[in-house]
Residue, then its C-alpha position, 0 to 999 in steps of 0.5 A: x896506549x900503543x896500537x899493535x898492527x899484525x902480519x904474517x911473517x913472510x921470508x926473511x925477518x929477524x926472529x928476535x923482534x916482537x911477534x906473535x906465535x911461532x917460536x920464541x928467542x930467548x934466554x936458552x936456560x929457562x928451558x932448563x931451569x923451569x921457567x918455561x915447561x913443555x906444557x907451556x906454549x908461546x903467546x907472543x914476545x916484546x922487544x920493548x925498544x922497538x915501542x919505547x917512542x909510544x911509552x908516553x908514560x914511562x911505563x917499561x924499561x927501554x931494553x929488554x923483551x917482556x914474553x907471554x905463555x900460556x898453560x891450558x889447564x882444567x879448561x883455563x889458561x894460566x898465564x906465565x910472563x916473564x920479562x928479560x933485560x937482556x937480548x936472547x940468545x936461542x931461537x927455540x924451534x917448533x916450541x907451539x908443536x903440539x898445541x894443534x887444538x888451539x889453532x896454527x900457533x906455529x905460524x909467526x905473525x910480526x908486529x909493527x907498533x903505533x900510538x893510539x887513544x882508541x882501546x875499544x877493540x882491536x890488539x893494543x898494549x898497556x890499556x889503562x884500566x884503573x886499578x890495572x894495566x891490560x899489557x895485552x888486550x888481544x881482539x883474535x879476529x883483528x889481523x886474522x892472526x890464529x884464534x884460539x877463541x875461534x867463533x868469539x866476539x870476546x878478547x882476551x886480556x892479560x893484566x897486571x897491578x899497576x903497582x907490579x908493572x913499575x916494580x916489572x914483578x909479573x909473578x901475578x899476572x893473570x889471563x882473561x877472556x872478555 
C-alpha cells in the first residue's frame, strides 16, 4: 500500500502533480461534455507515475491521472472518479468556488508518496480490503489539510471492486465516511 505525506502548496510548484484540493489539470472537454458538472467539486488528482515505484502489485497503469470529485447531494456525497491516460491540458481555476460549507477546498495541498504496511489510520492509497481496494483512504485530521468532516475521528473512503480497478472501470466507485 502507499502512504501519502500532504503540504500545503507553497510558491512555485507544478500544478499537473498529484494533489489534494485547489484546482485541477485536466482534460479541457469534460467541462463540456459532462463529465464533470458545476455541482461537482474537485477531491484530489493522481499523477500515477510519480507512486508507480510503490505499486508493489501492478495495480495501476504507469501513465496517466486517476482524479476524484465529489457531489453533496441530499446530505451525501456522490463520488465521481474518472481516470485519464494521458497529461492534462488545462488548469481549471477556482473550480472549489462556492463550496465554502465544506472548508478551504480552494487551498491546493501537494502530496509526496511512500511505502507503507500500516493502514490503520492516516491518508494511504489502494488499501487492500478484501473484496475491495480503498484508492483512498482520507484521515482529514492527517496533515491539517481541509476537512470537510470537521469535529470527526471518521475517515472517509472511497472503493472500488477489485475487479473494476484491473479493468480501471471506476463508473461504480463509491464514497464512505467511516
Amino acid at each position: 500500500m502507499i502512504g501519502v505525506t500532504v503540504e500545503k502548496a507553497h510558491g512555485e510548484y507544478d500544478p499537473g502533480t498529484s494533489k489534494f484540493f485547489g484546482s485541477p489539470t485536466m482534460p479541457e472537454e469534460w467541462l463540456s461534455d459532462g463529465t464533470v458538472g458545476d455541482e461537482d467539486f474537485f477531491f484530489c488528482q493522481l499523477k500515477l507515475s510519480e507512486f508507480k515505484k510503490y505499486d508493489k502489485d501492478g495495480v495501476v497503469p504507469q501513465v496517466g491521472f486517476i482524479y476524484f470529485f465529489l457531489t453533496f447531494k441530499d446530505g451525501a456525497f456522490i463520488p465521481n472518479v474518472r481516470y485519464c491516460n494521458k497529461e492534462p491540458d488545462t488548469l481549471i481555476d477556482d473550480f472549489n468556488a462556492g463550496f465554502d460549507f465544506l472548508g478551504d477546498t480552494e487551498a491546493e495541498y501537494s502530496i509526496d508518496y511512500f511505502e507503507t504496511d500500516s493502514a490503520e489510520d492516516g491518508t494511504r492509497l489502494f488499501v487492500d480490503e478484501g473484496e475491495k481496494i480503498a484508492l483512498i483512504q482520507y484521515d482529514p485530521l492527517d496533515d491539517n489539510m481541509p476537512s470537510f468532516l470537521a469535529n470527526t475521528e471518521r475517515i472517509a473512503y472511497f472503493t472500488i471492486s477489485k475487479e473494476d480497478l484491473k479493468k480501471m472501470d471506476f463508473s461504480k466507485v463509491e464514497f464512505e465516511i467511516r
